[in-house]
N, C-alpha and C positions, 0 to 999 in steps of 0.2 A: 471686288473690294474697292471702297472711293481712296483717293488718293489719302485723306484726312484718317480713314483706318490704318495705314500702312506707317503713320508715323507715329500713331497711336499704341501700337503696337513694339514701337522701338521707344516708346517714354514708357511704356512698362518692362522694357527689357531692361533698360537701364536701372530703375527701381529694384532691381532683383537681383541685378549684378554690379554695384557699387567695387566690389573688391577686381574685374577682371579687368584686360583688357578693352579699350571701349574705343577705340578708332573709328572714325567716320568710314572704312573700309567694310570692317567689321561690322558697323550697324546699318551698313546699304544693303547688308546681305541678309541683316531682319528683315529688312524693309523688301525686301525683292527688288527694289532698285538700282539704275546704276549711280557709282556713286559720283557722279556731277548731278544730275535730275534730284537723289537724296538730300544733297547738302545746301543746294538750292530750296524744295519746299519743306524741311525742317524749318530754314530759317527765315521762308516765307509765314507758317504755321505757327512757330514756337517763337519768332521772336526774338530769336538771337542763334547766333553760331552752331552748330553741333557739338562743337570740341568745349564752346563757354560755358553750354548748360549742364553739360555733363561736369567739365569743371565745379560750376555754383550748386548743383544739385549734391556733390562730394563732401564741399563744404557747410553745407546746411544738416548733412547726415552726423557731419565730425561735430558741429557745435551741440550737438545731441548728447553727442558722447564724452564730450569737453569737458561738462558738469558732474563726469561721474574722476573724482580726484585719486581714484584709485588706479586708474586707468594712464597710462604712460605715454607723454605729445608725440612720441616718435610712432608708438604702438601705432597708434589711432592714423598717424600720417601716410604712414606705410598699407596700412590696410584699406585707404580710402583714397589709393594707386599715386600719390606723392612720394618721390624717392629719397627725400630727406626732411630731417627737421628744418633745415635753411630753405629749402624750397616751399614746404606748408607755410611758415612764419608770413616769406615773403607775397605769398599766392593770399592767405587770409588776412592780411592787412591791406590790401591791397584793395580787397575785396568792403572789408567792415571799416576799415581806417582804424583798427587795434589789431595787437600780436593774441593768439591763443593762449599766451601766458595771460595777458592783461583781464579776455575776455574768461577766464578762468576765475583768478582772485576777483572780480567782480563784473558779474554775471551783468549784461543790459540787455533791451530787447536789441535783435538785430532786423533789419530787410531784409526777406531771401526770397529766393528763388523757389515759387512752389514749381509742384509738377501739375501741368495744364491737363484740363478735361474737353479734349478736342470736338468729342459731340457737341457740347452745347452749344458751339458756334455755328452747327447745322443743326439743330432742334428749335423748333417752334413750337410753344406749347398754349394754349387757350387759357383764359383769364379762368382763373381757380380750379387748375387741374392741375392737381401735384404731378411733377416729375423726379422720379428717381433716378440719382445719377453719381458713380463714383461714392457711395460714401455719405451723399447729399441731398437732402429731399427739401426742392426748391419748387415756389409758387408762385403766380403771378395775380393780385387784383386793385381792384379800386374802391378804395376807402377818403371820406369826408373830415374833415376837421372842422367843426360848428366854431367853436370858439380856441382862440390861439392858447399855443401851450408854452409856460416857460421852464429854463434851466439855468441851471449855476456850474461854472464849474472854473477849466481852466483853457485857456486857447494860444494856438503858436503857428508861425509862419511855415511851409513845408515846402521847399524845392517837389515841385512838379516831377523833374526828371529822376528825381532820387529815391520819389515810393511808390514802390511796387503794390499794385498794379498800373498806376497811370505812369509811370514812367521805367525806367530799363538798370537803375543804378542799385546798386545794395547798398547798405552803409548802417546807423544809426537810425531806429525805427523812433522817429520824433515822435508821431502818433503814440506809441507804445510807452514813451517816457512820459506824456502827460496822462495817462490814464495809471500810470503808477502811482506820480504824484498825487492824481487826483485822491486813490486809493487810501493813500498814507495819510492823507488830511480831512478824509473824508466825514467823521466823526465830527468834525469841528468846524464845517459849513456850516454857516448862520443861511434860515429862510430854506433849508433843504426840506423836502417835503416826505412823511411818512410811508414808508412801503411805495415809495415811487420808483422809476425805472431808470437806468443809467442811459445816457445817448451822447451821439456823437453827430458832427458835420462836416462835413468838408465844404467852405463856401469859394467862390471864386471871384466875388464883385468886389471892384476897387483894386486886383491884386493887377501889377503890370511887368511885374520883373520876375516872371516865371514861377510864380509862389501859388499856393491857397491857403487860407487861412483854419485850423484844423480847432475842433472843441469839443473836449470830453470834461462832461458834464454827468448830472442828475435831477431828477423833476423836485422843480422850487415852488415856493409856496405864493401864491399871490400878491403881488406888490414888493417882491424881494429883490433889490439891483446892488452892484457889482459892488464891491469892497474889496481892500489890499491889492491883491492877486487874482483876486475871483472875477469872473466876466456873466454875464448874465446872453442868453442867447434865447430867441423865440420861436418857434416854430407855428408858422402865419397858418390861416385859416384857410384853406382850400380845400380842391379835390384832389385826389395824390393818386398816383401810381407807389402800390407797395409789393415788393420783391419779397417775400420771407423765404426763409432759408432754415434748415435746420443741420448737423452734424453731428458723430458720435462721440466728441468731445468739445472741452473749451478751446482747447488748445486749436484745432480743425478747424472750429468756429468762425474765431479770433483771425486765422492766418486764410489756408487756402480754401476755404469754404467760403471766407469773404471777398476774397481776391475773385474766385470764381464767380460767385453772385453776379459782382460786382460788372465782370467783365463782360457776365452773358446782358445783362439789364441794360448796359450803357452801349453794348457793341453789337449787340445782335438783337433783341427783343424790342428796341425801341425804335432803332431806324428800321427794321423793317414793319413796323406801325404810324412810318411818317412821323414820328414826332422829338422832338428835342426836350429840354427840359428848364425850368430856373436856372442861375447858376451855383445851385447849392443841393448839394444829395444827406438826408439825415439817416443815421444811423439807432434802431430803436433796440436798445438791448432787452429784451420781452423774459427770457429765461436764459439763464447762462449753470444751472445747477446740476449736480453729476447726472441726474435723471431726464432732464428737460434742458437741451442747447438749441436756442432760437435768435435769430438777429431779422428783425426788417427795415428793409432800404426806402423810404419816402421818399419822392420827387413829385415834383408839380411838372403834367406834362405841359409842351407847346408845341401846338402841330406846327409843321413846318410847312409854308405858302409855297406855292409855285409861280410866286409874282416873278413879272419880267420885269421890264422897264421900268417899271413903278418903283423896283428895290432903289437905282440909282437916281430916278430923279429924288426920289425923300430922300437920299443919301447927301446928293450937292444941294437939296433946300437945308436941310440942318447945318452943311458945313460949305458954305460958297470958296472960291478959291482965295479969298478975305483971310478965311475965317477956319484956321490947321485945330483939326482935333484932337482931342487928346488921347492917350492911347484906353484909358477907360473910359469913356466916351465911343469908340470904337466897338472894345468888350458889349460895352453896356447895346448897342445897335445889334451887332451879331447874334449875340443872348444864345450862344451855345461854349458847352464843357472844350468843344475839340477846340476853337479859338484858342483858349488858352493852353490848352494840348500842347498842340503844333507849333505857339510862338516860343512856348518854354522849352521845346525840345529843338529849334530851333537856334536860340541862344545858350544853352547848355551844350549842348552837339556838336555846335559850328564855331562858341566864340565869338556871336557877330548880332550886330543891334541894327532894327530895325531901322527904315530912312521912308520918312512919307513923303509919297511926290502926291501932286496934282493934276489929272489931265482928264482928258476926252478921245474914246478912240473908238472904232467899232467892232461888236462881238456879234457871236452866233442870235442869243436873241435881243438883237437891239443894240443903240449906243452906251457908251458906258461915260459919267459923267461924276467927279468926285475925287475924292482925295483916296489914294490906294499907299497900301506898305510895301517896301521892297526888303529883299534883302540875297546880298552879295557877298563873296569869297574870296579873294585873292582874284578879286577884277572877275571872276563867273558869275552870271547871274542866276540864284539859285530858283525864286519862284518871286510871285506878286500875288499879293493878296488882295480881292477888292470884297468891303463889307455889302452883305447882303440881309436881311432880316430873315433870321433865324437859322441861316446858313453861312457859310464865305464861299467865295470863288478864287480858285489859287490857279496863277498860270507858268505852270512848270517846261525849264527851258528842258530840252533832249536835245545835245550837241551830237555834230555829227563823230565826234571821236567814239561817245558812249550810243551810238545808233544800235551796235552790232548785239550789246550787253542786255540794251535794252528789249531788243528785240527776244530774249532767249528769257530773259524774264518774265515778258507775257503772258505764257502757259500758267505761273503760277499766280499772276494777279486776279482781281475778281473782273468779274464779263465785263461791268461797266467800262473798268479801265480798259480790258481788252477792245471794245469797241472802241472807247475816245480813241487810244493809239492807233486804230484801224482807220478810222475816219480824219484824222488830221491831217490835214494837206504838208505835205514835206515840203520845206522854205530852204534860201540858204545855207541859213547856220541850223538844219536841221529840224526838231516840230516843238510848236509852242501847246501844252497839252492843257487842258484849261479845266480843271474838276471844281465841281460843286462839289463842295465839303459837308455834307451832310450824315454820317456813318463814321466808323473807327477806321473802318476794313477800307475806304478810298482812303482814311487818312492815312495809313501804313504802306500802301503803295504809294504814295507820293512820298514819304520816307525814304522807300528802296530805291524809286529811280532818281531822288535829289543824290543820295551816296553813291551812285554813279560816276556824277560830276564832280562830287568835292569828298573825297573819306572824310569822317568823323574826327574831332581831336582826339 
């Protein structure tokens, strides 16, 4: 059994026993493992804690049952293993930023916490061969756009760290509240076009303070722009990589079927195809009806170079030590989703705002010449970022305090990491680890061993 089965098997244990005991002792013993090795690759795999998920997975089950008003907040509290109504209150507000009474008398969408489909992040599947998985029948091909397509609709800024899936926070599902709105007013879109299809985007250009910018929309009619409230968005003329997906309801769709899509497309089916993408992923609502649930995901791929030297000498030709970039400017050079990833989780996480220095100094292939971002803790220096086209290079410090932690961590990072931490010459204050940022799965390890040196806020 790979290790990836064993924890797969304890997120379906857990799905089945919401009401028991669920101790990380307890679920090492689904696992066969023991429980340090468990609680380490849960939370290398899932993503967060053992005790949080089962936590957020509790609460995602209660706001199910929330809405049924017959049903009593203690009932509901006690059964989904909270010892009191003051404990659930404070645990789900905590969580959503409302009390269960609130989210009771008026219901919103929330972020939660699905339950992950660990296969797909070891499955590779070939361009137009359905796979079935969990619930989910998902497909991978490439389709043409001859001439661009427009929409109308409404759009809003979205903390990065706060929707799930690009980020780790629950709260307020903003995406969810503009496709309400959009819903409610939908009738009354001027330029909306006949039996067209609803869509969405997540863009990232221009965004610098941990945001992207979110649009849910409908297909407009030719020559139709923005009024009041209304924003008008394009989707350009390319060759695209499209993700379809389908599920057995809207609800599944809508949440973890998209989540999951989402996660296998950007995290595992594209870096290992070499390629990154635009910074913007659209969203094609194709069927959403009790018979027929379909969503496809568009992107424009960009293979990703294995230029050396070249990154940085174009790097100090655009911006000489004259002449400080700006941080979209930067974005805009890197031209990948995880830039913005890692700066927003980053400043969400740590609290701390980036500092660009200037310099020249030498790496593995070649000199490095340009303006680079830092960013530091309480006087630690947490990593440096140098822009590279279509990738970045981050160089993560490993102090000798966190040597010991880091070392036991290994096991569950992916090879690549394994190698770089095998191959870095040990210095003074320990090893300077230096990853190309190219994939989700590097970027998540460089997460765990920065929270080595500095916990999270």
């Amino acid at each position: 059994m790979h290790a990836w089965e064993s924890i797969q098997k304890v997120l379906d244990y857990i799905e089945n026993n919401f009401t028991q005991s669920l101790t990380p002792e307890k679920l090492s013993n689904v696992a066969a493992l023991s429980p340090f090795y468990f609680q380490r690759l849960f939370a290398r795999l899932v993503k967060r804690p053992v005790s949080e998920y089962v936590k957020m997975r509790r609460l995602s089950r209660a706001c199910e049952i929330l809405e049924d008003k017959s049903r009593h907040i203690l009932d509901i509290a006690i059964e989904h293993g909270f010892n009191s109504h003051e404990h659930f209150t404070k645990t789900f507000k905590g969580a959503f930023g409302i009390t269960p009474e609130e989210y009771r008398n008026n219901p919103v969408r929330l972020n939660q916490i699905m339950k992950p489909d660990l296969l797909l992040g070891y499955t590779m599947i070939d361009e137009d061969v359905p796979l079935i998985t969990d619930s989910i029948v998902l497909e991978i091909s490439r389709q043409t756009i001859s001439v661009p397509e427009l929409y109308i609709g409404f759009s809003a800024p979205v903390s990065i760290s706060k929707q799930i899936p690009l980020g780790n926070t629950t709260g307020i599902d903003i995406p969810g509240l503009l496709w309400d709105k959009l819903h409610k007013q939908k009738n009354e879109i001027k330029g909306l076009a006949q039996n067209g299809i609803e869509f969405a985007v997540s863009s990232y250009s221009g965004c610098n303070d941990g945001t992207f910018n979110y649009f849910a929309g409908a297909s407009a009619l030719p020559g139709t722009t923005a009024y009041d409230e209304f924003v008008t968005w394009e989707l350009p003329a390319a060759d695209y990589i499209v993700c379809s997906f389908e599920a057995g309801s809207i609800t599944d769709l809508t949440t973890s079927a998209l989540g999951k899509s989402m996660n296998y497309l950007f995290g595992t089916w594209l870096p290992k195809h070499n390629l990154t993408t635009q910074p913007f992923s659209a969203e094609k609502y194709i069927s959403v009806t009790p018979d027929m649930c379909k969503i496809e995901l568009w992107v424009i791929p960009v293979p990703i170079t294995e230029k050396k030297c070249g990154d940085s000498i174009l790097w100090s030709e655009l911006f000489n030590g004259e002449r400080e970039p700006s941080e979209s400017h930067i974005e805009e050079f890197v031209n990948t989703p995880l830039w913005n990833e890692f700066v927003g989780y980053l400043q969400q996480s740590y609290n701390i705002k980036p500092k660009l220095s200037y310099s020249e100094c030498s790496m593995d292939d070649g000199s490095w010449k340009g303006w680079n971002v830092k960013y530091k803790k309480s006087g630690k220096a947490l990593c440096t970022l140098y822009p590279k086209r279509g990738y970045f290079r981050s160089l993560v410090q490993i102090g000798l305090r966190e040597m010991n932690e880091a070392e036991l961590l290994m096991p569950l990072c992916t090879e690549y990491t394994q190698n770089l931490f095998k191959q870095t010459v040990f210095g003074r204050s320990g090893k300077s680890l230096a990853f190309d940022v190219k994939n989700a799965d590097i970027l998540n390890d460089m997460k765990e061993l920065i929270a080595l040196r500095v916990t999270t806020k």
